[in-house]
N, C-alpha and C positions, 0 to 999 in steps of 0.2 A: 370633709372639711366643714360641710353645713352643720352634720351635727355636733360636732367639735365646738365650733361658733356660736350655734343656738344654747350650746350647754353651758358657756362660759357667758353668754350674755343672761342666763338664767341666774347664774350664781351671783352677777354684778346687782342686778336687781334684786335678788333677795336680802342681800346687806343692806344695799339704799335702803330698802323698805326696813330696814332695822335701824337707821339711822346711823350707818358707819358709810366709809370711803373706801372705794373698791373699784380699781382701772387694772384694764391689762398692760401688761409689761413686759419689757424687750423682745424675745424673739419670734413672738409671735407678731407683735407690732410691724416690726422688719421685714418678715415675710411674707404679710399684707398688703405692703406700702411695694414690695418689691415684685409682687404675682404671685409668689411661690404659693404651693397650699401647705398650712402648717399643721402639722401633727403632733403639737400637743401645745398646750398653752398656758402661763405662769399668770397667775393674778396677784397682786399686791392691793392688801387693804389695814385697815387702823383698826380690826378685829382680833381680842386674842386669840390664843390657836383653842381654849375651848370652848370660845363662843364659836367659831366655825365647826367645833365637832357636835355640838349644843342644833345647831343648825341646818346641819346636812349627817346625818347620821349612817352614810353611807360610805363617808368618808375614811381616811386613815392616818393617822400620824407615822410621819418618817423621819429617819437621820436620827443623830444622837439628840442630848441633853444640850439646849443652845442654839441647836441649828434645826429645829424642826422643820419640816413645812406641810401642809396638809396637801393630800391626795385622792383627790376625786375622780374617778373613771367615765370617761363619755363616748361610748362606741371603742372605735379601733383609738383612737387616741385618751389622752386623759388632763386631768385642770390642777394643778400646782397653786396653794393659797396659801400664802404669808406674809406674816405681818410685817407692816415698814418697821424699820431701823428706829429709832429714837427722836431722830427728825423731822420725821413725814414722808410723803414723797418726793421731793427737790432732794432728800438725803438719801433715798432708793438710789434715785438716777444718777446722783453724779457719782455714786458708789460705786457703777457699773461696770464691766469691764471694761468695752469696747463701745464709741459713739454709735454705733449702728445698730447697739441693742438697748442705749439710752432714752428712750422713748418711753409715752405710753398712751393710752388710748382711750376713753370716759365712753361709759353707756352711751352721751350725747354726740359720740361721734369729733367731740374734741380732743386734740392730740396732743399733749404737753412733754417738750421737749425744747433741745435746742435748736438752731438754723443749722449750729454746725452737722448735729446727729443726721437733719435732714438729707443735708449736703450730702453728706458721707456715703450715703443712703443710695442718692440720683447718680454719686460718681463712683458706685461700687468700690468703696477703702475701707476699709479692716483697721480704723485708727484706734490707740489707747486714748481711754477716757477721761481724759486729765494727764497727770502724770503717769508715764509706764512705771517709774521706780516704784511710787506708791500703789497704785494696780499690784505689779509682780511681788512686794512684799506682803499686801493683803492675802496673794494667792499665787506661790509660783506656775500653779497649772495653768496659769491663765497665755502664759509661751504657747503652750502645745496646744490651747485651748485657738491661739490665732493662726496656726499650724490649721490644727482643724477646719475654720472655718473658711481659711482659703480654699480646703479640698472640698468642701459640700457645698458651698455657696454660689451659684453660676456666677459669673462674670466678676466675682471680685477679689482681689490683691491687697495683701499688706502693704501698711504704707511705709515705704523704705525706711522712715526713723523709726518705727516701731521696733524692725529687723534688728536695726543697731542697738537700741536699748535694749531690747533682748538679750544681744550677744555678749554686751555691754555688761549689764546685770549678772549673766550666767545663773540665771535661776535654779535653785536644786531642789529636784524634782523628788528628792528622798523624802524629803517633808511632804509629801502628796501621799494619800494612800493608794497603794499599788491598783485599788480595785478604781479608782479615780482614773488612773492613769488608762489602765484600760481600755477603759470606757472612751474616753478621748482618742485612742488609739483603733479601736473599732470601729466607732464613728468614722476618722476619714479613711478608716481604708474601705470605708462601702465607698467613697464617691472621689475624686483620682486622687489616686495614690502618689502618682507621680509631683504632683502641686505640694503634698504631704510630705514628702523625703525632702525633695529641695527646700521647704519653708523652715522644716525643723532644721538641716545641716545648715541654712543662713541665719539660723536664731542660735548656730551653737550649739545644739542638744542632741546631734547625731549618733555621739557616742555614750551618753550617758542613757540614751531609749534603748537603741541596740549595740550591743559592747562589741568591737571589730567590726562594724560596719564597714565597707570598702569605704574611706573616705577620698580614697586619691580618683582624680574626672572620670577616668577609664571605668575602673568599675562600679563608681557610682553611676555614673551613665548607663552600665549594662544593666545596673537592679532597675533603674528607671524605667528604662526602655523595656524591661517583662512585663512591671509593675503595668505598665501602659497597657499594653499588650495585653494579661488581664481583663484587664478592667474592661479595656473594647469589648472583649468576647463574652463580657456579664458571666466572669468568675466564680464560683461562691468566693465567702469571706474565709474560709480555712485554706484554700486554693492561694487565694491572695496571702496569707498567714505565711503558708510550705515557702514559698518567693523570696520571702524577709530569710528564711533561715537556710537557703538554700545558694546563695553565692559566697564564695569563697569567701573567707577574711579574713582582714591584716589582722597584725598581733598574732600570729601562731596557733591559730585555731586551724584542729583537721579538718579537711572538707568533709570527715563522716561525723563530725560531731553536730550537725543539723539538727537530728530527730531529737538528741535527747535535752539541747537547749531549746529549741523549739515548745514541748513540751513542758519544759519547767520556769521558760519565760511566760508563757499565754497560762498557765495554771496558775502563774502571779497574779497575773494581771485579772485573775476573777475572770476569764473567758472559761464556758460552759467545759466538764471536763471530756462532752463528745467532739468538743470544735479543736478543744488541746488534743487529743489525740486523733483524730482527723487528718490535723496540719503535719504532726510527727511522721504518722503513716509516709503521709504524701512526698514529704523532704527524704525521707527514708528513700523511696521507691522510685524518685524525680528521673534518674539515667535509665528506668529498667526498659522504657518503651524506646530506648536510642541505642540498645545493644545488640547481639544477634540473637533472633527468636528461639527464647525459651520454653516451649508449649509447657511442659511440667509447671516448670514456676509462676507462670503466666496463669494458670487454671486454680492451681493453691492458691495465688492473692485473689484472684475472681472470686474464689468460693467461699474464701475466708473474709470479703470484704464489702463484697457485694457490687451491682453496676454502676450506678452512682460514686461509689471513689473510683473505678479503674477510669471512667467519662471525665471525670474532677484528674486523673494520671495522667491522660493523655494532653488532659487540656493546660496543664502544669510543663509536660514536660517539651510539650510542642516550642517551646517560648526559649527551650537550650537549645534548639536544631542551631547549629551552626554549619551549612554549605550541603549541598549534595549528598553525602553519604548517610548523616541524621536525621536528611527527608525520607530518603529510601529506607532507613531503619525504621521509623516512626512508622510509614505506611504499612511495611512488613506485619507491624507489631499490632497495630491497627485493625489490619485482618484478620489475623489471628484471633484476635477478641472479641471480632463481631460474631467470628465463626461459633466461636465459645461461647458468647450470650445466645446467641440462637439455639444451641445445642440446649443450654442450660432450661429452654422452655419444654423440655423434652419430658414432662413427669412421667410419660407413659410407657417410658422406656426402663423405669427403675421400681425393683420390685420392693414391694415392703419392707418391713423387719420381721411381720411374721410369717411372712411371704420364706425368707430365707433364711429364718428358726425352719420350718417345716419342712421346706426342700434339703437342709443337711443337718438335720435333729438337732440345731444349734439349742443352747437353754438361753436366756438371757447373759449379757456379760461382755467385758470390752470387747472380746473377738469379734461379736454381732457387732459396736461400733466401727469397729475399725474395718470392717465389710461394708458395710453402707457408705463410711465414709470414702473407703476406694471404689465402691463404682456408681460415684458422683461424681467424684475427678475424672476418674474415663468414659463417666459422659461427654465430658467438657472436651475431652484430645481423648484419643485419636476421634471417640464419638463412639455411638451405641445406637443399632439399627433396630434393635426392637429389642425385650425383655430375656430371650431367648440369649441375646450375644451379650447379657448383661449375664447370666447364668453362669454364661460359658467361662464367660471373666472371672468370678468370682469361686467356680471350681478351679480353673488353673491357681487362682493364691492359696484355695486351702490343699492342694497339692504339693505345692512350695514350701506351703508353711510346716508338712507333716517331714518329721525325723527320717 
């Protein structure tokens, strides 16, 4: 945070010294005023965007044609610089979404703003900034955007008319770009999720995010209550992904069509295409740790997927146990896997390729893969005592495999 601060009070200063106007602005101000430590921070000045590239030449321009804003990097965070609106700053602020990122902040440590942004601030509320009508017509993401900020923000709540004008409005999110949406969507499902489903279903947008969402108490309750659940156990965010597409849903969706809307939802949404398939895998695989132990199939997704998703499986699937028999399945299944990573640290048990080219005059060629690749699996189950019973394995297949 210090060098974040010291870089953004660098950059304040070097406009001054140009003779332009230059405060920081909304949510880093918020997050100051509030403890939080902020990680990244928006500057607003009376500087065009190429006198700032004129200035800091280390910089970069973003966004399209209209909506630039310059992009300076400072450590693990980075400085956001653009220019005010037409009217100065009094036109920045009131422009703003929300009262509690209306603010800003002067090198001098003066704060310009309203009592109410102040207010808002001390009583942790999420209010719109003027009007929500005009807010949500300047930018309908700005719904999801107070969605979001219930979920990352400690201690603070929409303020009940906001909800209503939301619902009110029905904002359509189609005029947002999906990569937008996203983004907003990633965001709070790093910090509770559960704040995040209930804020969007009382703004109305629950099924326009996700289509058949369980909207009736019962099962939205149960996505809740995973989602929680999650999040406790510091989830990853594809883990938390698999969750959304992984309860049942109205509208006549099969419970097995998860994986592949999963996947073609989060690859809208501009999420990475290893977190989109990640999440797929995970929804896919959610019942396999609550069935009767499969060592075969159990060892193919190990090896095919590595320890990190079966950890990310378990910890996915633990969240459907429902009563006694899915604890006892889950532990079962549990063991099994430990047994199997264990095993899997066994390199010294598995002979080369050209190890087992020259023990059965193999030439190169799928056979030699498909030999390696089976006594990797039966490392994994029943298990391999030493190199010798790896041998032994592998003349019984080509035994098998001869006419």
């Amino acid at each position: 945070m210090k060098d974040l601060l010291s870089g953004a009070a660098e950059i304040l200063r070097r406009l001054e010294e140009e003779g332009r106007e230059a405060v920081l602005v909304g949510g880093v101000v918020r997050d100051l005023l509030c403890g939080f430590p902020p990680c990244d921070a928006d500057i607003a000045s009376d500087a065009p965007l190429p006198v700032l590239a004129s200035l800091f030449p280390s910089g970069r321009l973003l966004g399209p044609e209209g909506m630039q804003v310059f992009l300076l990097p400072f450590g693990e965070g980075y400085c956001e610089v653009f220019p005010f609106p037409r009217g100065g700053l009094k036109d920045d602020l009131a422009r703003r979404d929300f009262t509690v990122n209306a603010l800003a902040l002067r090198r001098t440590g003066e704060l310009v703003g309203s009592r109410r942004a102040l207010a808002d601030i001390a009583a942790r509320v999420l209010r719109f900034n003027g009007s929500a009508a005009e807010r949500l017509e300047e930018d309908p993401l700005r719904a999801l955007r107070l969605a979001r900020f219930a979920a990352v923000l400690p201690g603070f709540a929409p303020d009940p008319v906001g909800i209503r004008e939301c619902r009110e409005a029905r904002p359509s999110l189609e005029k947002c770009a999906h990569e937008r949406v996203g983004r907003e969507i990633r965001l709070a499902m790093e910090g509770n999720p559960r704040i995040f489903l209930e804020t969007v279903k009382a703004c109305g947008l629950l099924d326009a995010l996700f289509p058949g969402m369980p909207a009736r108490e019962f099962g939205f309750s149960g996505l809740c209550r995973i989602q929680e659940g999650l999040a406790r156990e510091g989830a990853p965010l594809e883990v938390r992904a698999a969750a959304l597409f992984s309860v049942p849903r109205s509208g006549g969706f099969r419970p097995d069509d998860g994986p592949s809307r999963a996947e073609e939802t989060l690859l809208a949404w501009k999420w990475p295409a290893r977190s989109a398939s990640e999440a797929a895998e995970l929804a896919r695989y959610r019942r396999l740790p609550l069935e009767a132990p499969d060592p075969e199939r159990m060892a193919a997704l190990l090896e095919a997927r590595g320890g990190a998703f079966m950890d990310s499986l378990f910890l996915l699937s633990r969240q459907y146990c429902a009563g006694e028999p899915h604890f006892r399945r889950w532990s079962e299944n549990r063991a099994l896997y430990v047994s199997m990573a264990v095993r899997a640290l066994r390199d010294d048990v598995l002979p080369s390729g050209g190890e087992i080219m020259e023990k059965y005059s193999l030439a190169p060629g799928p056979i030699l893969g498909e030999l390696a690749a089976a006594v990797k699996l039966r490392r994994l189950h029943p298990g391999l005592g030493s190199k010798e019973d790896a041998f032994r394995f592998l003349e019984t297949l080509l035994r098998q495999s001869r006419p």
